[in-house]
DSSP file (Angstrom, degrees, kcal/mol; ACC not computed):
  #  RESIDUE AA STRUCTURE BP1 BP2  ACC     N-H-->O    O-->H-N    N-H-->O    O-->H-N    TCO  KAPPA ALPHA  PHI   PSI    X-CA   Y-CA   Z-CA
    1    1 A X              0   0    0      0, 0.0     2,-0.1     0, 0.0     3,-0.0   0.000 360.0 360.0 360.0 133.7    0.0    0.0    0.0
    2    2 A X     >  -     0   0    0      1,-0.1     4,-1.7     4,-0.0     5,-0.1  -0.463 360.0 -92.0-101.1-175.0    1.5    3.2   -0.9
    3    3 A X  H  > S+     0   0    0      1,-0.2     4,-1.6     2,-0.2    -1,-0.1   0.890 122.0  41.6 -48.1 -52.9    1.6    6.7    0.9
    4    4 A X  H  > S+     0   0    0      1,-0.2     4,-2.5     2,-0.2     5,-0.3   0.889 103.2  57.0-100.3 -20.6   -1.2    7.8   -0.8
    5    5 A X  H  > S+     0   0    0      2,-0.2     4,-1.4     1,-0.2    -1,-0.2   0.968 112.2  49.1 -31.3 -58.3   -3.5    5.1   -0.9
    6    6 A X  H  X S+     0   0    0     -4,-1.7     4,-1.2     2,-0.2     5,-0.3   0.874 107.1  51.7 -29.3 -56.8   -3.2    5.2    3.0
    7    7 A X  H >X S+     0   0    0     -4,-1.6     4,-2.2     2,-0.3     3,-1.3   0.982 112.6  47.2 -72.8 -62.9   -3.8    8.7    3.0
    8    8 A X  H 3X S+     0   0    0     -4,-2.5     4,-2.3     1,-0.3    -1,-0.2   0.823 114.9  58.9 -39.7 -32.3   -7.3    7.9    0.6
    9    9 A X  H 3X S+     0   0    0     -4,-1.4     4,-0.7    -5,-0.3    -1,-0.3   0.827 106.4  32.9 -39.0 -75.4   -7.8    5.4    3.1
   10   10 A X  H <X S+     0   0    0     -3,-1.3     4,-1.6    -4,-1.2    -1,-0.2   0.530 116.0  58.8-121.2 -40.1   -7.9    7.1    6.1
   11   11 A X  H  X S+     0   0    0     -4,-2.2     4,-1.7    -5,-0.3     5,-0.2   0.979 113.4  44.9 -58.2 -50.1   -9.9   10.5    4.3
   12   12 A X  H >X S+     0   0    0     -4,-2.3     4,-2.4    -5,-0.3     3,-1.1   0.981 109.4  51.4 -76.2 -49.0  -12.6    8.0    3.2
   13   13 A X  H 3X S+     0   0    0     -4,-0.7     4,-0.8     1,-0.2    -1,-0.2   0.771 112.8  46.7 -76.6 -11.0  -12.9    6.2    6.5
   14   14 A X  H 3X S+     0   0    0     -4,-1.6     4,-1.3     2,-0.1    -1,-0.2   0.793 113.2  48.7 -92.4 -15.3  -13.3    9.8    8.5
   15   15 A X  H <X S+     0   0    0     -4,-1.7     4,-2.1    -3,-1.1     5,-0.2   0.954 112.1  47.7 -74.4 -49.3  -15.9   11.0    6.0
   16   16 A X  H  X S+     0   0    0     -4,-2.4     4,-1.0     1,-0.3     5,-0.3   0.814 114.9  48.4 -67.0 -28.7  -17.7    7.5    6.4
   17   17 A X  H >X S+     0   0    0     -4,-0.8     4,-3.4    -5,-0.4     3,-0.6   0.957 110.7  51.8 -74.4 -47.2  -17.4    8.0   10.5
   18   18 A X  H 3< S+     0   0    0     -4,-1.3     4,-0.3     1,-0.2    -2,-0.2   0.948 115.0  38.6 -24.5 -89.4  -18.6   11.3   10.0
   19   19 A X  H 3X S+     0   0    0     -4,-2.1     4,-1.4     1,-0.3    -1,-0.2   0.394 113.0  54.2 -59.1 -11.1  -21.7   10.0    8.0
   20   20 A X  H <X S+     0   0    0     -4,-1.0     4,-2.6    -3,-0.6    -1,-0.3   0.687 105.3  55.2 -93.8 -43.1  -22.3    6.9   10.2
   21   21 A X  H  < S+     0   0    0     -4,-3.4    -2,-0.2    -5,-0.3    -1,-0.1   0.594 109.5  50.3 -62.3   4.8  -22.4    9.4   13.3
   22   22 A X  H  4 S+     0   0    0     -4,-0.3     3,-0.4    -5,-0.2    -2,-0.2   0.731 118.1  34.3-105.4 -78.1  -25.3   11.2   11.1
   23   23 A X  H  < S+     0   0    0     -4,-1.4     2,-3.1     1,-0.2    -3,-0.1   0.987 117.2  48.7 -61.4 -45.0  -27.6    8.0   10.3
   24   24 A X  S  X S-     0   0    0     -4,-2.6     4,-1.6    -5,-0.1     3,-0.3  -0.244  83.0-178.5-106.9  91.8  -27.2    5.8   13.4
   25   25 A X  T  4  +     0   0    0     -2,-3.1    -3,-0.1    -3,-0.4    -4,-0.0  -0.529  67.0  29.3 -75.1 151.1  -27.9    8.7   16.5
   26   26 A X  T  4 S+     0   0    0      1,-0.1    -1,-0.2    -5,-0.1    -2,-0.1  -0.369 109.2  71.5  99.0 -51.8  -27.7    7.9   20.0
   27   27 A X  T  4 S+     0   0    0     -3,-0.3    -2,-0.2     2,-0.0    -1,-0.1   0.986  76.2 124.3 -70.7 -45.9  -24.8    4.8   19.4
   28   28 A X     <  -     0   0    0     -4,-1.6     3,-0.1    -8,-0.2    -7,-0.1   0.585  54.5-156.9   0.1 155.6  -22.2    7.4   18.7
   29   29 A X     >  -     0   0    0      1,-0.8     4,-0.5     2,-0.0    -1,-0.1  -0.188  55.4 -79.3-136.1  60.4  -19.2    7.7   20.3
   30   30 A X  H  >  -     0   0    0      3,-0.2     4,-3.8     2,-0.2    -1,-0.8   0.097  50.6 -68.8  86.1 145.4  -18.5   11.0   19.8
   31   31 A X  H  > S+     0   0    0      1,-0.2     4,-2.3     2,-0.2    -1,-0.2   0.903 132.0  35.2 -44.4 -59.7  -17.1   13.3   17.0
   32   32 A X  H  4 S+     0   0    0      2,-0.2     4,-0.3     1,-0.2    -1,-0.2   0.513 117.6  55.8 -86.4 -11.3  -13.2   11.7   17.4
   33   33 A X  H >X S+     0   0    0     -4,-0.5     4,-2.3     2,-0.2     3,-1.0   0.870 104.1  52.1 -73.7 -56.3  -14.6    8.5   18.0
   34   34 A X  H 3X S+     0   0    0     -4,-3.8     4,-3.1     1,-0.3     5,-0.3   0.971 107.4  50.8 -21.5 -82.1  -16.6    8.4   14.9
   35   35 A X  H 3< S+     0   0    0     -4,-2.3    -1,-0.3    -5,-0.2     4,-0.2   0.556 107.5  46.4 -62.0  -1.0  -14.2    9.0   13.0
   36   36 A X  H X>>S+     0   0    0     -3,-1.0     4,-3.8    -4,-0.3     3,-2.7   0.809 111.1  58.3 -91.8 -52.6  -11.6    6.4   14.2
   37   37 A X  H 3<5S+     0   0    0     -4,-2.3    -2,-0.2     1,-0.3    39,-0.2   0.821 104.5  57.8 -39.0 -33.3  -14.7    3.9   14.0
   38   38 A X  T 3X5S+     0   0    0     -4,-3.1     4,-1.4    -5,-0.3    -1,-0.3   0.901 104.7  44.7 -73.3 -32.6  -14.9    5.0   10.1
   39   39 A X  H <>5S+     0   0    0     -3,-2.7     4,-2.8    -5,-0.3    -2,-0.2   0.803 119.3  41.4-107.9 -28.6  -11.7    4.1    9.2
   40   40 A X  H  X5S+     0   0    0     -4,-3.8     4,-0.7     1,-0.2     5,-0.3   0.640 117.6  48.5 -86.0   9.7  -11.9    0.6   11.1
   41   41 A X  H >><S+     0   0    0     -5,-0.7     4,-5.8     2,-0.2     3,-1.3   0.898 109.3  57.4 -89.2 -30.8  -15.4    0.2    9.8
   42   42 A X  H 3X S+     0   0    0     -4,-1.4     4,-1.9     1,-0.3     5,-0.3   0.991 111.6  42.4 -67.8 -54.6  -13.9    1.2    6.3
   43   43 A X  H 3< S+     0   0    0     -4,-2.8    -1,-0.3     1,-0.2    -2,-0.2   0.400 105.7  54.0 -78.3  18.1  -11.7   -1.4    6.5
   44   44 A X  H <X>S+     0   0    0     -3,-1.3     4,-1.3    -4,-0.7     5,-0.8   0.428 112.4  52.6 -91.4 -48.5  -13.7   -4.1    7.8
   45   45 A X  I  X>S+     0   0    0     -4,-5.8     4,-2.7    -5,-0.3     5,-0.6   0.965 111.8  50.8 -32.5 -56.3  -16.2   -3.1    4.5
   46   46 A X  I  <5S+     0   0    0     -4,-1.9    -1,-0.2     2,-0.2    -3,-0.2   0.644 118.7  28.9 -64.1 -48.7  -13.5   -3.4    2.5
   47   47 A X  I  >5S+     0   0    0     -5,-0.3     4,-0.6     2,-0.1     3,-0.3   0.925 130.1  33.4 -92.8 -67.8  -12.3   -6.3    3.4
   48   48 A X  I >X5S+     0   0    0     -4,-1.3     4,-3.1     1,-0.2     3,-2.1   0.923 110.5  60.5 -67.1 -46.6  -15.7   -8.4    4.6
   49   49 A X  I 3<XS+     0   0    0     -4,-2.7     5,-1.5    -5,-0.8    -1,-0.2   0.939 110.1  42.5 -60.8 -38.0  -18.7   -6.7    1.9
   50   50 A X  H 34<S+     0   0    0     -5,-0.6    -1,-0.2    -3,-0.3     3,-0.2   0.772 110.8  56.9 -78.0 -14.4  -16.6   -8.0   -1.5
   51   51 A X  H <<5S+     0   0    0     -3,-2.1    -2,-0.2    -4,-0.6    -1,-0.2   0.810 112.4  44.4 -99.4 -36.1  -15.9  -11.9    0.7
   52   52 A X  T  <5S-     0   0    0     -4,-3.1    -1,-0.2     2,-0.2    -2,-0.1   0.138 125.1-104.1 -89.6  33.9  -20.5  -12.2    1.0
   53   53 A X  T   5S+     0   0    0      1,-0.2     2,-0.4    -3,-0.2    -3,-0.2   0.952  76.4 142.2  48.3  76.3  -21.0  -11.2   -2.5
   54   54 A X      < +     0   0    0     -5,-1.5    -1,-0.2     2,-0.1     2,-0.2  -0.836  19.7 152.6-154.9 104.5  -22.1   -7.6   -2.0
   55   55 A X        +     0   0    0     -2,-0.4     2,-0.1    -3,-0.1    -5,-0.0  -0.911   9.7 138.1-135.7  97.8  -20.2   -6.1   -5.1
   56   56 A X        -     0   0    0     -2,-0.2     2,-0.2     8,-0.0     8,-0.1  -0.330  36.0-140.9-131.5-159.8  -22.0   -2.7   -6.5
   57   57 A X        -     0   0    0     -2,-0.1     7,-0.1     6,-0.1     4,-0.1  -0.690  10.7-159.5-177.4 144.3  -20.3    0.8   -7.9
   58   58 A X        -     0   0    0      2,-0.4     6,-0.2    -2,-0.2     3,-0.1   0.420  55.6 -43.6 -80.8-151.4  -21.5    4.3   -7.4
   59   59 A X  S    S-     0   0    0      4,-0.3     2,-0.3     1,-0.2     5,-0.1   0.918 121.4 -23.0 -41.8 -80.3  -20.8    7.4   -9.2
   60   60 A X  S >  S-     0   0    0     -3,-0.0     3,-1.8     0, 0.0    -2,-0.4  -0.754  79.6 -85.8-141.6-173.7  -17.2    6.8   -9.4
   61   61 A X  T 3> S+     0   0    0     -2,-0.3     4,-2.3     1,-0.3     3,-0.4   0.785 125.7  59.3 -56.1 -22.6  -14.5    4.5   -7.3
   62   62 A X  H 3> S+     0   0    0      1,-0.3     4,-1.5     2,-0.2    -1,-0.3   0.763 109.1  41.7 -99.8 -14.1  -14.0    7.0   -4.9
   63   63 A X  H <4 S+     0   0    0     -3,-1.8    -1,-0.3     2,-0.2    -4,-0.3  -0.133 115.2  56.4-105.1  41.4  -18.3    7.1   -3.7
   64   64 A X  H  > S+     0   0    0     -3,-0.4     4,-2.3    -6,-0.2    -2,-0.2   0.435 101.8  46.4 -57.9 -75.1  -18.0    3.8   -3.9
   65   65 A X  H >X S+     0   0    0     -4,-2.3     4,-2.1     1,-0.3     3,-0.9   0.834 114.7  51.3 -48.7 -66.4  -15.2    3.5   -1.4
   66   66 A X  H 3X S+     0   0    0     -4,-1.5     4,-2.3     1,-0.3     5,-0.4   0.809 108.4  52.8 -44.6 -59.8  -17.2    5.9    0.9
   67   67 A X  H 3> S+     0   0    0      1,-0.3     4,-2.6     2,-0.2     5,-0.3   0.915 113.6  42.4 -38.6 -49.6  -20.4    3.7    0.6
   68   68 A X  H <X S+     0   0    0     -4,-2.3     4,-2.4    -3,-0.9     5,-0.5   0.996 112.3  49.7 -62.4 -59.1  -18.7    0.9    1.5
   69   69 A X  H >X S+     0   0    0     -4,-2.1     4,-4.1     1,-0.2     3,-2.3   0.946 116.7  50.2 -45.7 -58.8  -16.5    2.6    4.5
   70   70 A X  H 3X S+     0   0    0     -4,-2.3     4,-3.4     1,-0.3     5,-0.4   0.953 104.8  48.9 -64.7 -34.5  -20.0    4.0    5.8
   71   71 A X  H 3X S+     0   0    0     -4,-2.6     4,-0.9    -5,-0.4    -1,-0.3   0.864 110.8  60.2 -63.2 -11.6  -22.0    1.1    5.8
   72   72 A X  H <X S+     0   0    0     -4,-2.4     4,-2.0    -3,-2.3    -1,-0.2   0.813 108.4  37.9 -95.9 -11.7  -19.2   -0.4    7.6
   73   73 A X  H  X S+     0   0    0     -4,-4.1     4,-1.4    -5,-0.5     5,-0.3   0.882 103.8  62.2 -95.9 -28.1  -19.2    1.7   10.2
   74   74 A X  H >X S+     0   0    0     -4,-3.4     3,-3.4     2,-0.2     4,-1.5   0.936 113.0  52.1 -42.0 -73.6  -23.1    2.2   10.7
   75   75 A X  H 3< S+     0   0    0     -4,-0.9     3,-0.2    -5,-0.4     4,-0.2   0.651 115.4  38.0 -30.9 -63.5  -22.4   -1.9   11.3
   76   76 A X  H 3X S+     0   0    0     -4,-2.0     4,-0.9     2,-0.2    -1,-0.3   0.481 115.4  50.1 -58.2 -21.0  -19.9   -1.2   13.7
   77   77 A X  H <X S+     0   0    0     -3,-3.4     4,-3.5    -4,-1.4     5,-0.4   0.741 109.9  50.6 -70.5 -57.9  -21.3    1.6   15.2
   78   78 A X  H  < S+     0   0    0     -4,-1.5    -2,-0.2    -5,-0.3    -1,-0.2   0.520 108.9  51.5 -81.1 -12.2  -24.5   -0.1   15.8
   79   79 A X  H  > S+     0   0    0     -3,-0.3     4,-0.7    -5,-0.2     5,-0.2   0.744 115.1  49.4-100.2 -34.9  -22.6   -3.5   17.5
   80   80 A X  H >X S+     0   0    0     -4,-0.9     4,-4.2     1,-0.2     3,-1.0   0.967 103.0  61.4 -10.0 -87.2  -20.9   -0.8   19.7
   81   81 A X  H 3X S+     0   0    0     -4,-3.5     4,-2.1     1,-0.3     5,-0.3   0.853 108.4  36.6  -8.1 -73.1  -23.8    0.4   20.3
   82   82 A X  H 34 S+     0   0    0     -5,-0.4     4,-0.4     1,-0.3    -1,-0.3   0.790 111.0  45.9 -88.0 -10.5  -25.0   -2.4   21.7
   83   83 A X  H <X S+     0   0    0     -3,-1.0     4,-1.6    -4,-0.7    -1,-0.3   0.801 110.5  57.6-106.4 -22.6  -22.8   -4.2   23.7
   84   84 A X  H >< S+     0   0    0     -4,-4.2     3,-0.8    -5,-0.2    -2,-0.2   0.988 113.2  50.4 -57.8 -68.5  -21.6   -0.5   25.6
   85   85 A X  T 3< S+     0   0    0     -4,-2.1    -1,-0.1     1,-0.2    -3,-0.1   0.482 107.2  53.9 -53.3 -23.6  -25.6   -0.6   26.2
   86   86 A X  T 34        0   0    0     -4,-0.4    -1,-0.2    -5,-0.3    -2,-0.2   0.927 360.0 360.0 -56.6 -65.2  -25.5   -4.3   27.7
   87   87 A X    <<        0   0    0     -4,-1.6    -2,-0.2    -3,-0.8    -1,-0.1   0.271 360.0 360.0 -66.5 360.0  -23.1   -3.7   30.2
């Protein structure tokens, strides 16, 4: 992975924490929390959405990558979510 892939990386998984702290209110964990939970959610997307056959494309490659990061962080957000609320 090179410098700037990383760097795309990490931009897309703080927009997607961003935008997963927007849809799922209440689980949140915060502004800076969000956003580190975007970047592992983006790469838990990344990695898990292409391995169950859930293979689509947006606009272009780069709203792709964001769909994917956020729906992997709503996920993640929302499992938070729920075991923080367990305990």
């Amino acid at each position: 992975m090179t410098t700037e892939s990383l760097v795309i990386f990490i931009v897309v998984g703080v927009v997607a924490g961003f935008l997963a702290g927007v849809v799922v209110r209440g689980y949140g964990l915060g502004l800076v929390g969000n956003l580190v939970v975007g970047v592992v959610g983006a790469f838990l997307a990344g990695w898990l959405l292409p391995r169950v056959g859930v293979a689509f494309t947006v606009v272009n490659p780069l709203v792709t990558a964001i769909v994917y990061a956020t729906i992997g962080a709503v996920v993640l957000l929302l499992l938070i979510g729920l075991v923080r609320r367990s305990t």
